[in-house]
C-alpha positions in Angstrom: 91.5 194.5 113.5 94.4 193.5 115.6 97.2 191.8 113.5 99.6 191.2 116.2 100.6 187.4 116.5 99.1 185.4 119.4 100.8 182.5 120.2 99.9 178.7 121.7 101.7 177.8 125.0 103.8 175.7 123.0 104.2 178.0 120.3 105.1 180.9 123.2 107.5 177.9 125.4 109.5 177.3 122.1 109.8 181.1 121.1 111.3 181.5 124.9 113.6 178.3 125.0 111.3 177.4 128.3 109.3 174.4 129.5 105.3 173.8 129.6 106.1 173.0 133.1 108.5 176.6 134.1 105.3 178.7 132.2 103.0 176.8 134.9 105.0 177.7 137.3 105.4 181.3 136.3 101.6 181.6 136.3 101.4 180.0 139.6 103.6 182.1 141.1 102.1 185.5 140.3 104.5 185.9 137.1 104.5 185.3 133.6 103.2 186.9 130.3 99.4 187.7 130.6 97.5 185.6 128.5 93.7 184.6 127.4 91.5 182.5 126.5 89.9 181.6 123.3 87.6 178.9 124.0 89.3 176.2 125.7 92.4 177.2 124.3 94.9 179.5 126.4 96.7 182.4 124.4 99.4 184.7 124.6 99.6 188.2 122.4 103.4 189.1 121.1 103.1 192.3 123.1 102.2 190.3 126.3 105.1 188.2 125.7 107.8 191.2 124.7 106.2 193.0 128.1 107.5 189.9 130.4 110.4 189.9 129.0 110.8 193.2 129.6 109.9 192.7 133.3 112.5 190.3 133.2 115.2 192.2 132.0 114.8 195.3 134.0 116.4 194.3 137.1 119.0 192.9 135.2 119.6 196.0 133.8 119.5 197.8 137.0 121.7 195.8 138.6 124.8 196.2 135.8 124.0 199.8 136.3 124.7 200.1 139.9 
């Protein structure tokens, strides 16, 4: 059984210091952590979350490389 923690859209827009409104946004746009759902209730897994930030970081990265 998986025991990675899965977290709320609040629970995940507290975590990353972001509004409701930017995750909706995200999504919208073709971006953001992938997520789930779980009845009616929409879900993001740790390792979802740590992969967009990730993606997020990378060209960061790349650009104080270059």
């Amino acid at each position: 059984m998986n025991s990675d923690p899965v977290y709320s859209i609040n629970e995940y827009c507290r975590r990353e210091k972001i509004s409701r409104a930017r995750l909706y946004k995200e999504w919208n746009e073709g971006r953001g952590p992938r997520s789930f759902y779980r009845g009616s209730h929409r879900l993001i897994t740790a390792e979802a979350a740590d992969e967009y930030r990730r993606q997020l970081e990378a060209p960061s990265t790349e650009a104080a490389s270059a």
